[in-house]
N, C-alpha and C positions, 0 to 999 in steps of 0.2 A: 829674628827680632833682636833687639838691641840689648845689652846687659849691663848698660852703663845709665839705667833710669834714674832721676830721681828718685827718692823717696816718697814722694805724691804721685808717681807713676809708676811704683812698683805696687802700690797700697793700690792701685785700679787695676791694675794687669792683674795680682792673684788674684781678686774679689772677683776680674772676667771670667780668669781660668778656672777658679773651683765651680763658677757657677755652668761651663761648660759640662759637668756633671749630671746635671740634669736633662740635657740635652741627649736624644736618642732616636737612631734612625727611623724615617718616616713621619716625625713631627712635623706639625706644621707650628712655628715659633717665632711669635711678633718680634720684633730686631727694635731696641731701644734707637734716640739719639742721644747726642752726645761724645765728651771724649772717653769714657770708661764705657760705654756702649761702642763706641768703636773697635775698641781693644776685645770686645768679645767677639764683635765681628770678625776679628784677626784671625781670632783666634779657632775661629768656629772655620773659618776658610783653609788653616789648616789641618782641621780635623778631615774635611770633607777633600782635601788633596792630599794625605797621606796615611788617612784611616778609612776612607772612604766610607764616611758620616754622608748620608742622602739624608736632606730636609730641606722645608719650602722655608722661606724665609717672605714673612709681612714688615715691612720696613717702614717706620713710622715718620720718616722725611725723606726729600729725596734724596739728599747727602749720604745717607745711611742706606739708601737704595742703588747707589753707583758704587758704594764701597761694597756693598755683600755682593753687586756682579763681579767688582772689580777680583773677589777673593775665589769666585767660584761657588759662591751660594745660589741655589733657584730662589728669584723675586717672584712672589705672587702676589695680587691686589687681597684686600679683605674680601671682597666679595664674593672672588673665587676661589678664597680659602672657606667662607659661611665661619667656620669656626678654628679659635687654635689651641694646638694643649698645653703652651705656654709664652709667658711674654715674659725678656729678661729688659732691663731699662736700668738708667740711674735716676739720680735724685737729687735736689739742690738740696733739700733737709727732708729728716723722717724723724720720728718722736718713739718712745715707748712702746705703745700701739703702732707703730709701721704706718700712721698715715704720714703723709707727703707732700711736700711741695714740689712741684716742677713745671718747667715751663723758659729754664733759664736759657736754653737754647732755641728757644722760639718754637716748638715742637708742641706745644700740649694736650692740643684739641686732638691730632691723630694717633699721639702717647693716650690718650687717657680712651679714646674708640677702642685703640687695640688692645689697651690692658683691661678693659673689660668685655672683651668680646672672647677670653680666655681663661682657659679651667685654672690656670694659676698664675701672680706675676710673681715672676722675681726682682728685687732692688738688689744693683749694685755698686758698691760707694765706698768711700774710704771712711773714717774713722770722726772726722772733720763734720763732717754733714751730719751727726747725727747732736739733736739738741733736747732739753727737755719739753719746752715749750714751740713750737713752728712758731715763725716769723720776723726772725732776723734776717730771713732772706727776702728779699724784694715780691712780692708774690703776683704772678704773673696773669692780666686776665685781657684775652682775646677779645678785640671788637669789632665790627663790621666799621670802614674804614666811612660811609653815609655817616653823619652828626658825631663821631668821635669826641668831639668836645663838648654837646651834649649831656653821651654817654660818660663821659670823664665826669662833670657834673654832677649827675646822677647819682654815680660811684661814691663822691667825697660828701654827698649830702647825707646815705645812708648812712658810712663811716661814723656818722656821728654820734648810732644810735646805740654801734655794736661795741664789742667788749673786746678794744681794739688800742692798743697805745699809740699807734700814731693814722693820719688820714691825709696822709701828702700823695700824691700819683703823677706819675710822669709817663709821657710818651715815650716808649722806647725806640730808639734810633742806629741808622746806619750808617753811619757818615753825618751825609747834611740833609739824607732824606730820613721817613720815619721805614724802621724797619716792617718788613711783610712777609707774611706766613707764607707757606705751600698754599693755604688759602683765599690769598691776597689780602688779609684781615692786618689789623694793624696787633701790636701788644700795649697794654696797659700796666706798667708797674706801681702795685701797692707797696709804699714805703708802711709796715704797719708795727715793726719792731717784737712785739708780740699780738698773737693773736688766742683771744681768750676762750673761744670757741669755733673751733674750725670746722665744725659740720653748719654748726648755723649760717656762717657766714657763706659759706659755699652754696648752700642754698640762695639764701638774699641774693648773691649776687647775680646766680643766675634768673632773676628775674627780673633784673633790671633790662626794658630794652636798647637793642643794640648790643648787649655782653653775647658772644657766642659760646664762650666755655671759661673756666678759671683755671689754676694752676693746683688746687687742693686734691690731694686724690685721698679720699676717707673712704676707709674700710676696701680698699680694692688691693693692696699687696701682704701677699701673705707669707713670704719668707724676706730677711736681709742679708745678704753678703756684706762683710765689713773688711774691710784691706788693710793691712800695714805695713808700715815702710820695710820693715823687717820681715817681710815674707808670711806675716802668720795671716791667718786668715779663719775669721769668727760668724759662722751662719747662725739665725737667730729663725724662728720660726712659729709664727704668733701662733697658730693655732693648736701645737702641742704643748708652746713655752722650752718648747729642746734650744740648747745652747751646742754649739760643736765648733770644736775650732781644728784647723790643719796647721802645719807649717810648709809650705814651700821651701824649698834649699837651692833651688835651680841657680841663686844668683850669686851661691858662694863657688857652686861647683862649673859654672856655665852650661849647665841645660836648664832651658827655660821649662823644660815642660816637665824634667823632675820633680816629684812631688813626693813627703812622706805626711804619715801622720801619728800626732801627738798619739 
């Protein structure tokens, strides 16, 4: 791997790497998307090519499913996995409480299957994404591509009700078509700037028809990896409240996969 990252890319490579820890042979371990879910896929490909790590890999896009063959991961569907012992993924935002938003990379609906079809998730992310309140990130919600506009409708009407600072939505796009899931479904972005109650609102929305899933993931991830440009790296973990931080050195000394700890 390269040693010449960014700073925003070094803050996702050690958040990968430590979260490679949790990772042990025989797992069956949902594969996030995304670019710092790639970099664990990297990384997890070199465990199973030079450490000889066997685990099945559920892969929640197909992007993320050509890269974990391409590294040397076994792909299984969910189905034929029934269940997994953990899901690692990143996050556009996460709060306090570890709830989430995601969805930035068009992925949600099989992020949010997988991650709760498993005994633990983990987030992992840089430093950047995490906020006190969710939703200055655009908040993602999938809809059946029938009445879309509709459905959009629908959306901005409720907006009106909740405890939301803004209710503007837009169709997300790929070019000059509207972009498409693994599902074929289209994305709906909420511009909502804060959002004052993120359980309620997850709810609502799912009940509007035509919405197939949102972007909010409440109460489903239970530890965060946090990354710095500086190599250190801070697991936070709701359910004991433990704090732990590492340092990485790999990028003064040139082995990436060096690691000590604080």
């Amino acid at each position: 791997m390269p040693t010449d990252l960014s700073p925003i890319d070094k803050a996702k490579f050690v958040a990968a790497k430590k979260a490679t820890d949790y990772v042990k042979t025989g797992m069956k371990v949902g594969l996030g998307t995304g670019s710092t879910a790639a970099w664990l896929v990297q990384c997890l490909g070199e465990m199973v090519r030079d450490e000889g790590l066997r685990i099945q890999g559920v892969p929640t896009s197909t992007r993320t499913a050509q890269l974990a063959r391409d590294v040397g991961i076994e792909v299984i569907s969910l189905d034929e996995a029934k269940w997994l012992d953990l899901t690692i993924d990143g996050a556009d935002e996460y709060d306090g409480n570890l709830n989430l938003i995601k969805g930035g990379g068009g992925a949600l609906l099989q992020e949010k299957i997988v991650a709760t079809a498993s005994d633990q998730m983990i987030v992992i992310a840089d430093i950047s994404k995490q906020v006190e309140t969710l939703g200055a990130f655009p908040l993602p919600v999938e809809v059946i591509p029938f009445g879309w506009k509709t459905t959009q409708t629908l959306i901005e009407e409720t907006l009106i009700g909740l405890d939301v600072l803004g209710q503007t939505t837009s169709l997300r796009m790929n070019g000059d078509a509207p972009f498409v899931t693994d599902e074929g479904n289209h994305i709906l972005d909420l511009h909502l700037n804060r959002i004052g109650n993120a359980r309620q609102l997850s709810l609502v929305m799912n009940q509007i028809p035509g919405v197939v899933e949102n972007g909010l993931f409440i109460d489903i991830c239970d530890t965060v990896i946090i990354g710095y440009g500086d190599g250190k790296v801070e697991v936070r973990d709701i359910n004991n409240g433990a704090i732990e931080e590492t340092k990485f050195d790999f990028f003064e000394t040139g082995n990436l996969f060096a690691d000590s700890t604080d």
